[in-house]
Backbone as CSV, one residue per row, in Angstrom:
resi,resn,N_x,N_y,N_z,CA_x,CA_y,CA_z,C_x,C_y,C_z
1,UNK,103.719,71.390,152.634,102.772,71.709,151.584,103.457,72.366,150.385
2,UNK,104.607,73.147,151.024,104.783,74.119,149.595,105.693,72.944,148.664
3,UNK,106.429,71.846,149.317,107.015,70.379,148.546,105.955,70.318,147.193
4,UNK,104.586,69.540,147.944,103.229,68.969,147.036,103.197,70.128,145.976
5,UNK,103.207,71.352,145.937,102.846,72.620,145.196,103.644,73.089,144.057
6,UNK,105.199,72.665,144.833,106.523,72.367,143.953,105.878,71.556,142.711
7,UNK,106.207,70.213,143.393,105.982,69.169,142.541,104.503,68.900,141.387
8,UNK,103.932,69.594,141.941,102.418,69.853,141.234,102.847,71.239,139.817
9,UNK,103.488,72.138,140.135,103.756,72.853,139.203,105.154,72.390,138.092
10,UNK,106.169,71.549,139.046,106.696,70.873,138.154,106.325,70.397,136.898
11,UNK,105.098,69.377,137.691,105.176,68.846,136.397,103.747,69.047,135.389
12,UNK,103.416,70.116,135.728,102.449,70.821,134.748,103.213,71.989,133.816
13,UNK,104.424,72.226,134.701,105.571,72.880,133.840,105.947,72.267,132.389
14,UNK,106.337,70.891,132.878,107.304,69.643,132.065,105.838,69.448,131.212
15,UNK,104.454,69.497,131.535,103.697,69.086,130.596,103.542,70.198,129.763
16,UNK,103.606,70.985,130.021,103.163,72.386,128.747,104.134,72.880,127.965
17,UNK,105.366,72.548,128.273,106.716,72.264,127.771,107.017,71.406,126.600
18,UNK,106.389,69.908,127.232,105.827,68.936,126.133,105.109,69.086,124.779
19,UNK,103.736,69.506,125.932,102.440,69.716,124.640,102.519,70.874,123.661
20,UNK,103.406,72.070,124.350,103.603,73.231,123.656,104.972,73.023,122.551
21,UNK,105.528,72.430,122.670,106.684,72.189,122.014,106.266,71.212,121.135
22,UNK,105.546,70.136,121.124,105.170,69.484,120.244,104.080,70.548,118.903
23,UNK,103.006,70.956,119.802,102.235,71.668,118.885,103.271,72.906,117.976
24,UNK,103.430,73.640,118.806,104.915,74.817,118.101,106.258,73.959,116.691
25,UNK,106.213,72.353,117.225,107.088,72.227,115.959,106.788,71.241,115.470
26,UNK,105.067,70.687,114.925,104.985,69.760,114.248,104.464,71.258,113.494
27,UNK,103.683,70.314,112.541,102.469,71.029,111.272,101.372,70.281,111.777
28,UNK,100.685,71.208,111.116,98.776,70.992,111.413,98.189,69.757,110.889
29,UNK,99.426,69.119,110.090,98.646,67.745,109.421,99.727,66.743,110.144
30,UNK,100.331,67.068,110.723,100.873,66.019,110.879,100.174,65.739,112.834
31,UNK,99.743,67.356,113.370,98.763,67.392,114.754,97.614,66.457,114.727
32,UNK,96.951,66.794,113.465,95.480,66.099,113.042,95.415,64.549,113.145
33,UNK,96.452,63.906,113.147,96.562,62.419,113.362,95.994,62.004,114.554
34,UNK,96.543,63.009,115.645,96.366,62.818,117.097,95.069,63.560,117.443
35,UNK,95.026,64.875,116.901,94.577,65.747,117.715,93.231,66.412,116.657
36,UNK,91.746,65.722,116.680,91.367,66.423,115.688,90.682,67.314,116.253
37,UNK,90.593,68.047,117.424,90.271,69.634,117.144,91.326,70.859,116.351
38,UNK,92.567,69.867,116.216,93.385,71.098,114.984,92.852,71.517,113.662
39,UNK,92.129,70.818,113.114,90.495,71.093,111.980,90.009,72.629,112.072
40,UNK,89.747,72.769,113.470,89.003,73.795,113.525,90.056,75.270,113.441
41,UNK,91.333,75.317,113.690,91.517,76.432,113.650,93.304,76.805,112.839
42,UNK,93.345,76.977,112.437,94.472,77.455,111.661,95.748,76.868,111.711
43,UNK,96.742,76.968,110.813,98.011,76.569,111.225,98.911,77.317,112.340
44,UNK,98.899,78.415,112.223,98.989,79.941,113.033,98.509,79.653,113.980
45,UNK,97.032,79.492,114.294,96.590,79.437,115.536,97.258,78.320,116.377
46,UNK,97.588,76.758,115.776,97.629,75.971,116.369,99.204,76.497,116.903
47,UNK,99.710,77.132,116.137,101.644,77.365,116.472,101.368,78.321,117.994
48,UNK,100.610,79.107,117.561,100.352,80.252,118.584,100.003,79.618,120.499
49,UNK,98.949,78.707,120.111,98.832,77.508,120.926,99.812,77.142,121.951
50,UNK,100.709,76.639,120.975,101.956,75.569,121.420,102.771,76.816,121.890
51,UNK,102.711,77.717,121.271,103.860,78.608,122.074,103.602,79.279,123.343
52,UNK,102.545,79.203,123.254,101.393,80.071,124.758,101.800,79.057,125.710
53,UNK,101.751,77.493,125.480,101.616,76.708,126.273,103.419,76.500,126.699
54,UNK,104.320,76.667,125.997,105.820,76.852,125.612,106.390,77.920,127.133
55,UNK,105.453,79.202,126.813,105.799,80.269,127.599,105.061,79.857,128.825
56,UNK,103.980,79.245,129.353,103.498,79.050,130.392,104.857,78.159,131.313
57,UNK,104.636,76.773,130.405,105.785,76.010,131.447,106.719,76.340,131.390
58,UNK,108.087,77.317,130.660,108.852,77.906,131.432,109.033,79.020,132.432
59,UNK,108.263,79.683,132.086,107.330,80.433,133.554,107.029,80.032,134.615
60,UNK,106.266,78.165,134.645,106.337,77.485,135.842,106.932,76.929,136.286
61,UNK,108.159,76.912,135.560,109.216,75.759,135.791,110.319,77.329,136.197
62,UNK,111.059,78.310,136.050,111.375,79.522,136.370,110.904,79.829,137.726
63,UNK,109.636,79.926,138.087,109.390,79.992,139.190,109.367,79.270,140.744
64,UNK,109.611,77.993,139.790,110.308,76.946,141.522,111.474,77.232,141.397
65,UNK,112.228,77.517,140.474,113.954,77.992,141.240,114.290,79.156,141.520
66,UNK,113.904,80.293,141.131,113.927,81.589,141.376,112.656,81.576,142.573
67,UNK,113.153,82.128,143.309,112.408,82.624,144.527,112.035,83.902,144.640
68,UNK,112.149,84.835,143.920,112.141,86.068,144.166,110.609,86.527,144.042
69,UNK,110.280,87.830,144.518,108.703,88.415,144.559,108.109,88.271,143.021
70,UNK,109.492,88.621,142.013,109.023,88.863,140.609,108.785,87.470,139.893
71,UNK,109.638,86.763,140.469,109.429,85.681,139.757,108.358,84.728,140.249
72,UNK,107.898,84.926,141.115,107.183,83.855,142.026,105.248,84.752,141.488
73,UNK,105.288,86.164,141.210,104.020,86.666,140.720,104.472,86.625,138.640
74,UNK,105.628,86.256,138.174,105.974,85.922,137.218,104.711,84.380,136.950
75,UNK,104.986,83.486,138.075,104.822,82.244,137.676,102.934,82.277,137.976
76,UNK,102.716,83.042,139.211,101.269,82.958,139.586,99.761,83.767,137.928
77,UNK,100.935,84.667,137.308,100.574,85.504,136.453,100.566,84.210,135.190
78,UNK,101.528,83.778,135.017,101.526,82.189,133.603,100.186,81.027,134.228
79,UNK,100.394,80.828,135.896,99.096,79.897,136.204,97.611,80.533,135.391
80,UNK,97.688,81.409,135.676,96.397,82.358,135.684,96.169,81.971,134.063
81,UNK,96.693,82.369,132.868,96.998,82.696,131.540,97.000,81.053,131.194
82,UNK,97.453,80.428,131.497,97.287,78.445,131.513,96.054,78.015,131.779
83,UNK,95.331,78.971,132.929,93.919,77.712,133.300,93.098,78.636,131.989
84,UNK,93.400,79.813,131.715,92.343,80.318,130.548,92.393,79.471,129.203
85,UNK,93.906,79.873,129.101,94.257,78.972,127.564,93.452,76.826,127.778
86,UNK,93.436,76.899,129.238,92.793,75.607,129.489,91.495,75.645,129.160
87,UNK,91.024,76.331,130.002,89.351,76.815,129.666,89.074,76.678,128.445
88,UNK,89.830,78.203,127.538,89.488,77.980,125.849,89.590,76.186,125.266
89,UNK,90.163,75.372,125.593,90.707,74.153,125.162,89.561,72.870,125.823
90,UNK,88.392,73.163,126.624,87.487,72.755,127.582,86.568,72.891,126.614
91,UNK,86.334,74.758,126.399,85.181,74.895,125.598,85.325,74.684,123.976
92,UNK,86.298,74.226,123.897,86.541,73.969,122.469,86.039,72.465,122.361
93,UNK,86.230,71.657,123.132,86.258,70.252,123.327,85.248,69.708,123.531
94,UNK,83.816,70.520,124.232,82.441,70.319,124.534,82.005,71.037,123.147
95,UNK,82.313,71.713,122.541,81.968,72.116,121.346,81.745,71.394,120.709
96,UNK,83.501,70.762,120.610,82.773,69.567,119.138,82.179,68.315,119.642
97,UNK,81.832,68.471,121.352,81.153,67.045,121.171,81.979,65.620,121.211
98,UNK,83.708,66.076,121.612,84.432,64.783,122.217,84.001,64.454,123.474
99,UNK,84.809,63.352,123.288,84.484,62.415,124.541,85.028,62.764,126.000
100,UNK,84.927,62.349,126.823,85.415,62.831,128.460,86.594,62.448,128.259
101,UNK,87.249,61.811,127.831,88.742,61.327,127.738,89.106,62.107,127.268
102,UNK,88.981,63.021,125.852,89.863,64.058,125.221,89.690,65.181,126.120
103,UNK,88.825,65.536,127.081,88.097,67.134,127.461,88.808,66.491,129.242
104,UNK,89.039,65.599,129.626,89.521,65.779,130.927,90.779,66.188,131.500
105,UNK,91.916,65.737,130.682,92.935,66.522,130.830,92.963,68.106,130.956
106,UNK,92.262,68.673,130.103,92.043,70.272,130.197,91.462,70.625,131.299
107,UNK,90.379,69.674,131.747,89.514,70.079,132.914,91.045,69.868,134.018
108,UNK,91.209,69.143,133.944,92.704,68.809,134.834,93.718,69.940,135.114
109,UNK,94.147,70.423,134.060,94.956,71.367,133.992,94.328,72.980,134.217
110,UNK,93.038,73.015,134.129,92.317,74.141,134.487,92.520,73.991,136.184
111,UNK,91.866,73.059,137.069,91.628,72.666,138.407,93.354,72.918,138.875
112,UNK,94.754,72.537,138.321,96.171,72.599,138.834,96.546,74.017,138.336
113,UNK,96.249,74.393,137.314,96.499,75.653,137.095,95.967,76.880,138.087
114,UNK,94.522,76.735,138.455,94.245,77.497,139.153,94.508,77.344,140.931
115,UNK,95.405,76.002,141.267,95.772,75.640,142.289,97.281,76.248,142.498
116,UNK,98.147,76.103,141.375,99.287,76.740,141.377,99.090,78.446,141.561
117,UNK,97.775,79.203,140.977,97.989,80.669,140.804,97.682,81.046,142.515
118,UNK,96.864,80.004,142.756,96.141,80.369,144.227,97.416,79.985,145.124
119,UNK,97.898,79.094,145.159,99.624,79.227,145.680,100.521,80.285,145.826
120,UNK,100.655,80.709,144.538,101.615,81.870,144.282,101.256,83.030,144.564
121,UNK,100.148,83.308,144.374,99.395,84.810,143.880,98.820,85.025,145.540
122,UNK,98.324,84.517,146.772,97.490,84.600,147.883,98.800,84.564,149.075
């Protein structure tokens, strides 16, 4: 089991790594192509975003190789802080009234996020 749990935080690691690194070094007009809930909130906010999401997956990705007590409530403490920043990104998404395709991934990453904290943290 703890293999599946590995590999489940892997690659929600490698995704927030992605999505956070993309948001952190595009601009807000060049996000808006893809992504139009960036409309709603700042250039700042959206950087702030990407970096939250930046610090999560190396936190989850830190915590499958380091084994230690600190690092392993290091990584359960970033799950926790990921399914919120997910949440906010859920209720942002029923807000404006997108479609299940834009709002399921978040629901996704809320449901693995809080599977990884319940891993680490119990």
């Amino acid at each position: 089991m703890d293999i599946v749990l590995n590999i489940i935080q892997g690659l929600v690691g490698v995704a927030m790594l992605a999505a956070g690194g993309m948001k952190a070094s595009q601009t807000k007009e060049a996000l808006s192509a893809n992504m139009a809930w960036v409309e709603d909130f700042s250039a700042t906010q959206v950087k702030l975003i990407g970096v939250a999401e930046l610090l999560a997956g190396i936190a989850l990705a830190l915590s499958i190789f380091i084994t230690s007590s600190t690092a392993l409530l290091l990584g359960g403490i970033a799950a926790v802080c990921l399914a919120i920043l997910m949440g906010g990104a859920v209720y942002t998404h029923v807000r404006r009234g997108d479609s299940m395709g834009e709002t399921a991934p978040s629901i996704v990453f809320v449901i693995l996020s809080l599977v990884i904290a319940w891993s680490l943290l119990v």
